[in-house]
C-alpha positions in Angstrom: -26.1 -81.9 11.5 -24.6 -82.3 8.2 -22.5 -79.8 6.9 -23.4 -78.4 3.2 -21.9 -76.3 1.0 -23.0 -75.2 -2.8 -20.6 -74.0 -4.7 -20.7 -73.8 -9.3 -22.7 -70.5 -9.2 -21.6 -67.1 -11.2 -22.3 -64.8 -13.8 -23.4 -66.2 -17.2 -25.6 -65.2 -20.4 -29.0 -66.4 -21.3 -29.1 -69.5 -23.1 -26.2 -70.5 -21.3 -25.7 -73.5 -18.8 -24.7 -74.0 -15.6 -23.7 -76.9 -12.8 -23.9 -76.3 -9.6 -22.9 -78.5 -6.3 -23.2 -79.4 -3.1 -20.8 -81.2 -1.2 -22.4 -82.9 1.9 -19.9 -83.8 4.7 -19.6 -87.2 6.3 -22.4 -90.0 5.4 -25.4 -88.0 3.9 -28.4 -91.1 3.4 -31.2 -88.5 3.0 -33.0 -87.3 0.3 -31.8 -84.0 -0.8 -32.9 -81.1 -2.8 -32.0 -77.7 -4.3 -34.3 -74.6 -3.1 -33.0 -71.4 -4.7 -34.1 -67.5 -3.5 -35.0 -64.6 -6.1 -33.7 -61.0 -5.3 -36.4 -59.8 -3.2 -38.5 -62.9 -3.2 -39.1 -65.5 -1.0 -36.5 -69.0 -1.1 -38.7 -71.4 -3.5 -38.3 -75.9 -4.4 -36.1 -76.1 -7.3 -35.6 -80.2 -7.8 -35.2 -83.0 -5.4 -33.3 -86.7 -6.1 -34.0 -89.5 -3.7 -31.3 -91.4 -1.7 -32.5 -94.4 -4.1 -31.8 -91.2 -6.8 -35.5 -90.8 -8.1 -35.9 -86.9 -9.1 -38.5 -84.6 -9.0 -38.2 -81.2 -10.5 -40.6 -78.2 -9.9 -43.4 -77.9 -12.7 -42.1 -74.6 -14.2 -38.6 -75.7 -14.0 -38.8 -79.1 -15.9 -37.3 -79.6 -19.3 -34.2 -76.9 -18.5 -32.9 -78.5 -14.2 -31.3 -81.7 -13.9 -30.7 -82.7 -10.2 -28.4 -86.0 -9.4 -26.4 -87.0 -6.8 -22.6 -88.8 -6.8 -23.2 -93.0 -5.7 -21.4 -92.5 -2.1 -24.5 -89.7 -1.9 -22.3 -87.1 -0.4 -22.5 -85.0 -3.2 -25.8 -83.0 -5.1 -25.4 -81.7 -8.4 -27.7 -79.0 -10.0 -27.1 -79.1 -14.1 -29.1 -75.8 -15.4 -29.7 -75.8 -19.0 -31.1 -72.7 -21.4 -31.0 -70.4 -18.8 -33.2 -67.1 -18.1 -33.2 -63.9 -16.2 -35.6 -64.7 -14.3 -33.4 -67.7 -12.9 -30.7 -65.5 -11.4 -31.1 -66.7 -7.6 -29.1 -67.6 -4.6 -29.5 -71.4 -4.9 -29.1 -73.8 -2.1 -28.9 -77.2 -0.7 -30.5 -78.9 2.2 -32.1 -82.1 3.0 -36.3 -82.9 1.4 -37.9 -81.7 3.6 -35.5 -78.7 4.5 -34.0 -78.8 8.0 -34.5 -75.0 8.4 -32.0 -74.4 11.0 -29.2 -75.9 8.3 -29.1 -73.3 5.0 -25.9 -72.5 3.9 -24.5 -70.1 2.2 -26.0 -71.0 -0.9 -23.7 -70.3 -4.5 -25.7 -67.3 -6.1 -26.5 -67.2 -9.9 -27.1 -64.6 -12.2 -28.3 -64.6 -15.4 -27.6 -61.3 -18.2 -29.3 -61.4 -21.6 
């Protein structure tokens, strides 16, 4: 089982951006996404990059989250433009599909006006 862990998240003010990571250990060759979980809402697909690094972001989310990954693969980044309230989540790592018995800690993000 791979080991993941996010890490980039903190406090920051609408409009503002944030990059977030996630740091795969040993050989990752799997296609890997970001999921993130609203206070008091269930965990939800963010964006998703290939291991041949084609991307695929969710509908509501496109135009504002950027997801690539480093060439050795072992790393995920999440780059989060113009952001909103209403993105203030734990947001986490893990392989497309997820391997539910893998979340990490996730890196939590919160978002003032």
């Amino acid at each position: 089982q791979v080991q993941l862990v996010e890490s980039g998240g903190g406090l920051v003010q609408a409009g503002g951006s944030m990059r977030l990571s996630c740091a795969a250990s040993g050989s990752n060759r799997r296609a890997m996404a970001w999921y993130r979980q609203p206070p008091g809402k269930q965990r939800e697909f963010v964006a998703r990059i290939s291991i041949t690094g084609v991307t695929s972001v969710a509908n509501s989310l496109r135009g504002r989250f950027t997801v690539a990954r480093d060439n050795a693969g072992n790393t995920v980044h999440l780059q989060i433009n113009n952001l909103k309230p209403e993105d203030t989540a734990n947001y986490y790592c893990n392989t497309y599909p997820p391997d539910t018995s893998n979340w990490g800690q996730g890196t939590q993000v919160t978002v003032s006006l």
